[in-house]
C-alpha positions in Angstrom: 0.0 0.0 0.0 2.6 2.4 0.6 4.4 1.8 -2.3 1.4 2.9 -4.4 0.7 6.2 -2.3 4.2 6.9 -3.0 3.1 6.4 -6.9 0.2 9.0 -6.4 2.4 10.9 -4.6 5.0 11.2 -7.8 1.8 12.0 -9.8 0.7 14.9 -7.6 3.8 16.3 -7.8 3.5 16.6 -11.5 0.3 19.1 -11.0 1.3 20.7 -7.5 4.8 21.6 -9.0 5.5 22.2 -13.0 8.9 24.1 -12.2 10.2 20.4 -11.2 10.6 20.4 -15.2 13.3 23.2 -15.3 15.0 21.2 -11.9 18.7 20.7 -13.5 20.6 17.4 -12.0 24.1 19.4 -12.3 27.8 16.6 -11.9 26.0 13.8 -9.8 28.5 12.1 -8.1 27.8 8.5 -7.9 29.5 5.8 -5.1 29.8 2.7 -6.1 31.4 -0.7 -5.6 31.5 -4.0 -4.1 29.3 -4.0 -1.0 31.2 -4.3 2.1 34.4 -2.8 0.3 33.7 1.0 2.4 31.2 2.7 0.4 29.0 3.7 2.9 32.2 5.0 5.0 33.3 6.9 1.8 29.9 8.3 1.4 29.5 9.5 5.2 32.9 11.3 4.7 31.9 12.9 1.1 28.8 14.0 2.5 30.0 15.6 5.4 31.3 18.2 3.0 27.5 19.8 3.3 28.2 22.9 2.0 28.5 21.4 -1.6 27.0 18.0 -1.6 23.4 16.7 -0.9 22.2 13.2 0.0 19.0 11.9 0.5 18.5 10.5 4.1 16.6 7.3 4.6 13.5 9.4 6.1 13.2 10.7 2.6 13.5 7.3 0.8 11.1 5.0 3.0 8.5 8.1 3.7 9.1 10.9 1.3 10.3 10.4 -1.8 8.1 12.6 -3.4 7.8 16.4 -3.2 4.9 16.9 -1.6 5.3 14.6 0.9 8.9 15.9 1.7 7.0 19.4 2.7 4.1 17.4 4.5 7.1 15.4 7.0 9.0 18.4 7.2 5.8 21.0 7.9 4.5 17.9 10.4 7.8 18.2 12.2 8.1 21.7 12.7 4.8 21.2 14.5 6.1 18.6 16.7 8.8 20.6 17.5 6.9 23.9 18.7 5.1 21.0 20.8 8.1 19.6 22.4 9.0 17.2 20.1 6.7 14.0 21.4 6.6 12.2 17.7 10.3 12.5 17.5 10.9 11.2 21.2 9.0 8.4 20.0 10.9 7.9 16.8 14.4 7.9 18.5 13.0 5.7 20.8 11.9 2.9 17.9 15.3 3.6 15.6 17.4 3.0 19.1 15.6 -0.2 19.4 15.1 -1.3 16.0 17.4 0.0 13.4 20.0 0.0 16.0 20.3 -3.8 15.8 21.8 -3.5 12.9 25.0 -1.5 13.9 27.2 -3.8 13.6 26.7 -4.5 9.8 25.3 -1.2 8.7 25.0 1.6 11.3 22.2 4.3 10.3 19.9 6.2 11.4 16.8 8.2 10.0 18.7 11.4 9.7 22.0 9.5 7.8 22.7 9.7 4.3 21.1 6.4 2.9 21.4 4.6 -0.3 19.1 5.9 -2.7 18.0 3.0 -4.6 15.3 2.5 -1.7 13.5 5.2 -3.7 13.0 2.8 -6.8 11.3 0.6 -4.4 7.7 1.6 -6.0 9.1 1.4 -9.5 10.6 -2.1 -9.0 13.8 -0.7 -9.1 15.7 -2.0 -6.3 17.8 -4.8 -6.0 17.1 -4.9 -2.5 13.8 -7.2 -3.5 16.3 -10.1 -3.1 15.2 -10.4 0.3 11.6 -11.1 -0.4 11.9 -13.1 -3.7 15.3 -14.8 -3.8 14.2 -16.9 -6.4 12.0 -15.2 -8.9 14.3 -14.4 -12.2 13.6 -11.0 -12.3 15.3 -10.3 -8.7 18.4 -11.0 -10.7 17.8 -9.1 -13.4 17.4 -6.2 -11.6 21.0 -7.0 -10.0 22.4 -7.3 -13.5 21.0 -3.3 -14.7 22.9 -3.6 -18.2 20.8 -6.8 -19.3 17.6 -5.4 -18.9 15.4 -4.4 -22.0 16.1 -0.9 -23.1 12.1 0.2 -22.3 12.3 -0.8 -18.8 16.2 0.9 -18.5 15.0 3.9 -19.4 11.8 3.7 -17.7 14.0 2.9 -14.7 16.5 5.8 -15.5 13.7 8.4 -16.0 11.7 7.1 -12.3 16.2 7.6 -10.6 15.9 11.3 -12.5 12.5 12.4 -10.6 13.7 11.2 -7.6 16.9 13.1 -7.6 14.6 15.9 -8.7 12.5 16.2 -6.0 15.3 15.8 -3.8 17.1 19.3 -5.1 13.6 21.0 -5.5 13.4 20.3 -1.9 17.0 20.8 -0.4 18.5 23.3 -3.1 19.2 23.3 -7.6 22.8 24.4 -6.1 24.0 21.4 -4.5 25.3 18.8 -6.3 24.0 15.3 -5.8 25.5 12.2 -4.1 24.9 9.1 -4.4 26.1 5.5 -3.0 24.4 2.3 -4.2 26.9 -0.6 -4.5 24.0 -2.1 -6.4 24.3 1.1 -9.3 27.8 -1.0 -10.4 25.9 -2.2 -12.5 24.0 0.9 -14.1 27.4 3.1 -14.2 27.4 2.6 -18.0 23.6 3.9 -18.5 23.9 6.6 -15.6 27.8 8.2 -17.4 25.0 8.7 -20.7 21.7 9.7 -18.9 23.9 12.4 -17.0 27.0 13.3 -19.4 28.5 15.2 -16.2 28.2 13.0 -14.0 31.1 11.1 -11.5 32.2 8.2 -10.1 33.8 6.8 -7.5 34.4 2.9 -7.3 35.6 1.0 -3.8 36.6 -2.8 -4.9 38.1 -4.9 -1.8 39.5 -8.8 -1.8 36.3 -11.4 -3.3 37.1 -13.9 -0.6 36.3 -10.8 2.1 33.5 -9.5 0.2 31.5 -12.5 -0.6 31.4 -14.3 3.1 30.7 -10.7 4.5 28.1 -9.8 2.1 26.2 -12.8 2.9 26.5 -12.5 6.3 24.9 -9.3 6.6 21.8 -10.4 4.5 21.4 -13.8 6.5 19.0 -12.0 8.9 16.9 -10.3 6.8 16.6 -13.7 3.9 15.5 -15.5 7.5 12.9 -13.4 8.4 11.4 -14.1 5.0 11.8 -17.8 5.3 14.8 -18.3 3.5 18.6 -18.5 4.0 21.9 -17.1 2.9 23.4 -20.4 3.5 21.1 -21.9 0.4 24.1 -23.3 -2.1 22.3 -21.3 -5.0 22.2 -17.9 -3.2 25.3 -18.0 -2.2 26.2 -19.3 -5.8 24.0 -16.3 -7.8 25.6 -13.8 -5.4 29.8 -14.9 -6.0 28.5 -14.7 -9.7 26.9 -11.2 -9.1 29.8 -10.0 -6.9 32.6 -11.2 -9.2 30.8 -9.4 -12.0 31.6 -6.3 -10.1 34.6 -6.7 -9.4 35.0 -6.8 -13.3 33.1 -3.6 -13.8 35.2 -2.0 -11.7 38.2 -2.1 -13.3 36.9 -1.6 -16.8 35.1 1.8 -16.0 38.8 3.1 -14.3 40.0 2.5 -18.2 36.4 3.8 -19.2 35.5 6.7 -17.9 39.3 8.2 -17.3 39.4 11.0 -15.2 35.4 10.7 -14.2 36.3 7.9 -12.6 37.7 7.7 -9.1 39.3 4.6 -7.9 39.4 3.2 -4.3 41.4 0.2 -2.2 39.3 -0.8 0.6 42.9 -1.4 2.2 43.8 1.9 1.8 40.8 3.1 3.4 41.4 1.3 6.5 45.3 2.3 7.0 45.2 5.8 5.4 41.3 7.3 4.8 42.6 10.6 4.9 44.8 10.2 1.4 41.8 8.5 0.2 39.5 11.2 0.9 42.3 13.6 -0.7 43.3 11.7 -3.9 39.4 11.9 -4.7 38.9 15.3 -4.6 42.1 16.1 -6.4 41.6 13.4 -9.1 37.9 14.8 -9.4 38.8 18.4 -8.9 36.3 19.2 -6.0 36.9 22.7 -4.5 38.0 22.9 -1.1 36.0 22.6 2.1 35.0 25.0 4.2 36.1 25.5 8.4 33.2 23.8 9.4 32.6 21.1 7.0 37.0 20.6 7.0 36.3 20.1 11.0 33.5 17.6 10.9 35.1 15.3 8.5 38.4 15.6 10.9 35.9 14.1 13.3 34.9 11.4 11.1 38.5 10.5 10.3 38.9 9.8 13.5 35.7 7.9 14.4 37.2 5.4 11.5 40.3 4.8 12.8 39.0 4.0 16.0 36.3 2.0 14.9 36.5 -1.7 15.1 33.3 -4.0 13.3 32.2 -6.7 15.3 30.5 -7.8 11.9 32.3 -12.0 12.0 32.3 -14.4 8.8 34.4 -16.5 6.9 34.4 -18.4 4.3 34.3 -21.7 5.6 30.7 -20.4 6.9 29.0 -20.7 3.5 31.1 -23.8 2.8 33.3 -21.6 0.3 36.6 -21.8 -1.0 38.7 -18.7 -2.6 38.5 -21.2 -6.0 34.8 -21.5 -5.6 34.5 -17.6 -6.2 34.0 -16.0 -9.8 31.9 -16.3 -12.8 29.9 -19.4 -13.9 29.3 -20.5 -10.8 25.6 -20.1 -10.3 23.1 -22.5 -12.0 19.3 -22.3 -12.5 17.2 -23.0 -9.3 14.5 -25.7 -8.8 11.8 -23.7 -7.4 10.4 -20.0 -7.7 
């Protein structure tokens, strides 16, 4: 149900606000990567540079992704806070309890800068389906973005271009967007010739750590749906799927040339600080300001101190380093 008011909502938009027509998406910068390789801690230290960048947080993408329900939440919580702020004391209390479980795989909160693919969720757009329907085909077509038909592409494309549309109608034309979704690896292709300015910025880390991790942190949610990420053809469909980034990856360095932003998960972990640096002199970005230069000090810190108490291995999923790579995956017996 949500999903289709979300729909409406997009439709609405489309008579409430023509000027979203004349909205210009202006050098997107898109993150993206093998999951588990540090995009997320890339995109947290990009986006901290606030006076330049914009990203949309997951309150947005689960409840707002259209305009006019971006000014509804955010005129609704200006009332709440002239009245004390009960419905957000209530929402810290249910993200403490509930999203916080998840820290130690992907910390987030409502407020955080969220992958934006979530906002494709009523367009059957988003990879994160897997969850619900392992199985069905189409799940892994979706993961596989350059194999679909060229309608539903740009059908796809053109749904990813409202949403970033609404998002700069409603924060500001003069930022410039960005974007992680390790699951846009495969769309880099169509999204370097739907936005001709656009950037990347590609994290790749060591298969054998990648695949065992990956699955790992989606064993939870597959359970609650009945399944499991211990199933020999899930974990077979997603070495396949992850190896076929990993591939990507270094094509679009040769690709896209100096679009293209390359980035060791190793060196992340030992030095993010050059990392941070090589990017914005390989991609020219301008200087931050004293207060965005300060909070991302803070965030340098916060990684070198942080230690994930995320645990997996190989030997979990019954894996090998020479089970991982392409071919590996065969047709499944039900769904």
């Amino acid at each position: 149900m949500i999903l289709l008011i979300h729909r409406l909502a997009f439709i609405i938009d489309v008579i409430l606000f023509p000027r979203l027509k004349h909205v210009e998406v202006s050098k997107p910068l898109f993150i993206v990567g093998l999951p588990r390789s540090g995009t997320t801690t890339v995109h947290r230290m990009m986006a901290s540079h606030s006076e330049r960048f914009t990203s949309m947080p997951l309150w947005e993408l689960i409840f707002a992704p259209a305009l006019c329900q971006k000014y509804l939440f955010s005129g609704a919580s200006k009332i709440d806070a002239a009245l004390g702020g009960p419905v957000q004391k209530i929402l810290n209390w249910a993200q403490d309890r509930l999203i916080s479980s998840f820290d130690d795989i992907h910390p987030t909160r409502l407020t955080d800068p969220e992958e934006d693919y979530l906002g494709l969720l009523p367009f059957d757009g988003c990879f994160l389906r897997f969850l619900v329907f392992p199985y069905a085909k189409n799940t892994w077509a979706i993961g596989d973005f350059s194999s679909l038909p060229l309608a539903k592409k740009q059908r796809l494309l053109n749904a990813y271009r409202g949403l970033v549309k609404r998002h700069l109608a409603f924060r500001g034309e003069e930022f410039r967007l960005l974007s992680k979704n390790p699951s846009f690896t495969t769309w880099v292709s169509d999204l370097a010739e739907e936005f001709p300015d656009a950037e990347f910025i590609g994290t790749h880390r060591d298969l054998a750590k990648v695949v065992p991790s990956q699955l790992s942190s989606i064993d939870g949610g597959l359970r609650f749906f009945g399944c499991t990420a211990k199933d020999p053809w899930i974990i077979a469909q997603f070495s396949e799927l992850l190896a076929d980034y990993q591939e990507r990856l270094t094509a679009y360095k040769h690709y896209l040339g100096l679009r293209y932003a390359d980035v060791d998960f190793q060196l992340l972990v030992s030095s993010p600080e050059k990392v941070i640096e090589d990017i914005y002199q390989q991609l020219q970005i301008p200087p931050r300001n004293e207060e965005d230069a300060t909070h991302l000090h803070q965030l340098l810190l916060a990684s070198r101190s942080y230690k994930s108490k995320h645990a997996y291995s190989l030997n979990e999923f019954g894996l090998q380093p020479t089970d991982l790579g392409r071919g590996s995956a065969t047709c499944p017996s039900k769904g």
